[in-house]
C-alpha positions in Angstrom: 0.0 0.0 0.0 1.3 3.8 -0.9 1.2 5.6 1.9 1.5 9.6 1.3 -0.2 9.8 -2.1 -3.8 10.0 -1.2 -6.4 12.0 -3.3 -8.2 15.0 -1.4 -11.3 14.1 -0.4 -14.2 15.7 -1.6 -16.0 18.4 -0.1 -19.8 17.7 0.5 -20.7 20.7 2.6 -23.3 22.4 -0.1 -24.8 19.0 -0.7 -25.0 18.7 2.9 -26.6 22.0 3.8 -28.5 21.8 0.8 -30.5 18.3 2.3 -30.5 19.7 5.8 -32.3 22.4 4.5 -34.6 19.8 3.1 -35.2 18.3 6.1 -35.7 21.2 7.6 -39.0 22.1 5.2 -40.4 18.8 5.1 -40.7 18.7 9.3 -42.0 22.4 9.1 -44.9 21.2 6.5 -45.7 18.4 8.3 -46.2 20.1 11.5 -47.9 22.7 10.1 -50.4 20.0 8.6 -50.6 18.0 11.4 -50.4 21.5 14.5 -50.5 24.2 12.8 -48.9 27.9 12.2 -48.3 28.5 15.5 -46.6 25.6 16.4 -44.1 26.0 13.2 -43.5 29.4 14.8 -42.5 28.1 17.8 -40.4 25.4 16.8 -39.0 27.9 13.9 -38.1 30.4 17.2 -36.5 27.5 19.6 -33.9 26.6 16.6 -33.4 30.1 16.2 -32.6 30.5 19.8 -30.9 27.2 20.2 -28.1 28.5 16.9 -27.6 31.6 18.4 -26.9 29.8 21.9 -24.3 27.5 20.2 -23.2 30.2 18.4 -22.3 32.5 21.4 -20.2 29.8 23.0 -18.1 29.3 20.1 
């Protein structure tokens, strides 16, 4: 095995911002479906609050 000549590994941070964002709409529909405005709202304001948290630590 060659040790030392390794190819850079590929950088899949759009693709995996890109799918959490995704994510992110499908919950939002189906709670709004399923709860309602108000409860996307909230849940919409407790991530917000919960980035800026993590984000004030670092």
């Amino acid at each position: 095995m060659r040790r030392g000549n390794l190819p850079e590994a590929p950088n899949y941070t759009n693709a995996a911002l890109a799918m959490g964002l995704v994510n992110l709409l499908w919950i939002f529909i189906a709670l709004w479906a399923i709860y309602g405005f108000w409860v996307v709202l909230a849940a919409g304001w407790g991530l917000n609050w919960l980035i800026r948290r993590l984000g004030d630590r670092a």
